[in-house]
C-alpha positions in Angstrom: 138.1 151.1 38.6 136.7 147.5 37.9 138.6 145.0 37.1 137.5 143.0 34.1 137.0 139.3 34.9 140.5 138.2 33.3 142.1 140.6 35.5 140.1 139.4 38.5 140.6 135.7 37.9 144.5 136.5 37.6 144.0 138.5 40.8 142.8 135.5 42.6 145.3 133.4 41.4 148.3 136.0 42.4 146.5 135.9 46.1 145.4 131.6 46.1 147.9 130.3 43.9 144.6 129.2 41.8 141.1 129.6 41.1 139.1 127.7 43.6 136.4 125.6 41.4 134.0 127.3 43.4 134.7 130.8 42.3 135.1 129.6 38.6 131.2 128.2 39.1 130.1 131.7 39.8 128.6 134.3 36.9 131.4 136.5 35.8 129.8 139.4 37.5 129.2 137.9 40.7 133.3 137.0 41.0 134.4 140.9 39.5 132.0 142.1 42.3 132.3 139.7 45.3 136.4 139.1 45.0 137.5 142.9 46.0 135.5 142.5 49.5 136.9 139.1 49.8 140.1 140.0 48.9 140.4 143.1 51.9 138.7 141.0 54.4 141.4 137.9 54.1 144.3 139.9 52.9 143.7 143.5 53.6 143.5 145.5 56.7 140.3 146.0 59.3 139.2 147.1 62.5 139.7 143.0 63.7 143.6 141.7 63.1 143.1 138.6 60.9 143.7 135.9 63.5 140.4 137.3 65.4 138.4 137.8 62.1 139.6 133.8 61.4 138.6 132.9 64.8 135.0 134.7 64.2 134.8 132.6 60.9 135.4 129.6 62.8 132.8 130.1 65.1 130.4 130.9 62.6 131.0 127.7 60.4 130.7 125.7 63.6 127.6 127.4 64.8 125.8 126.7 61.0 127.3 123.2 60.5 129.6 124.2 57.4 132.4 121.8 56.3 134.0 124.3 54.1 134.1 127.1 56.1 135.0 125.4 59.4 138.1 123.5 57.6 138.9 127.5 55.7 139.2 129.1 59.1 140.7 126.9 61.2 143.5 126.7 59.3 143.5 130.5 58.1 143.7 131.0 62.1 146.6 128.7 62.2 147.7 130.9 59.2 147.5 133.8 61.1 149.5 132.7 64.5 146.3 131.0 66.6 147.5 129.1 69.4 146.1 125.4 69.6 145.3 126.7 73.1 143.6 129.7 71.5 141.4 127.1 68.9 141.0 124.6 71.7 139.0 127.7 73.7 137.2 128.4 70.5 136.3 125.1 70.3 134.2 125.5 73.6 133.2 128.9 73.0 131.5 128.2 69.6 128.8 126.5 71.7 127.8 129.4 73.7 125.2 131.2 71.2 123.3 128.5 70.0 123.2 126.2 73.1 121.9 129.6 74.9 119.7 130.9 72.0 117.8 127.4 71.8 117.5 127.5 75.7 115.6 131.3 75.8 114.3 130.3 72.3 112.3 127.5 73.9 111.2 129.2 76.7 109.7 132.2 74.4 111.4 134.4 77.0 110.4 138.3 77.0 112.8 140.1 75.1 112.4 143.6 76.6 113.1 142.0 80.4 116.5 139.8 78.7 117.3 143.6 77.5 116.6 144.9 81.2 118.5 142.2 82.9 121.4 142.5 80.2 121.7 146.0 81.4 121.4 145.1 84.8 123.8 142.6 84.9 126.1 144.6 82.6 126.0 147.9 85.3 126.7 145.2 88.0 130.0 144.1 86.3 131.5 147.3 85.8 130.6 148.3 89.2 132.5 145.2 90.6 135.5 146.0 88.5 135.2 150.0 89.6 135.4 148.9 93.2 138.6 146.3 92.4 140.6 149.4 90.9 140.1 151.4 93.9 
């Protein structure tokens, strides 16, 4: 069932303790559809426990430059019981993709031999952790 856009709004407020103005900005529709996937993804249950999923966020917002989102999901991942050791590795991970993508970016490397040596590479490490459980 749908919720009508009063009972949405008092939905949000129930969760947030308010309406954030930028949810009020959006077209009544938009916030009665976009609010119930919000809603399971920072309150609800999923395949990722909620200090990961805030820890993936994080990443994100520092990987496209977003203010809002970084300061969201740092503190939703304090929220959620991530360490400051846990954030501080974040930190340093959250470099990792795009420091890496611009580097093969720029070097218009061939996509089907990064997939061969992927595999290659991947096949390798389980071999060496094979051999270490023997």
């Amino acid at each position: 069932m749908t919720q009508t856009y009063e009972e949405t709004v008092t939905d949000i407020e129930e969760h947030l303790g308010l309406l954030p103005g930028y949810m009020e900005a959006l077209p009544e529709e938009a916030l009665i559809n976009e609010w119930p996937n919000l809603k399971r993804f920072l309150f609800g249950e999923s395949a990722i426990d909620p200090g990961t999923r805030e820890l993936v966020g994080l990443a994100v917002a520092a990987a496209i430059g977003c203010e809002y989102c970084r300061h969201f999901h740092k503190g939703a991942a304090r929220l959620h019981g991530v360490s400051e050791e846990e954030l501080s590795e974040l930190f340093f991970l959250a470099s990792y993709t795009p420091r890496y993508s611009a580097l093969i970016q720029a070097q218009d490397y061939d996509l089907d031999v990064f997939r061969e040596e992927v595999a290659e590479t991947a096949a390798y490490i389980q071999e060496r952790a094979a051999a270490a459980d023997d």
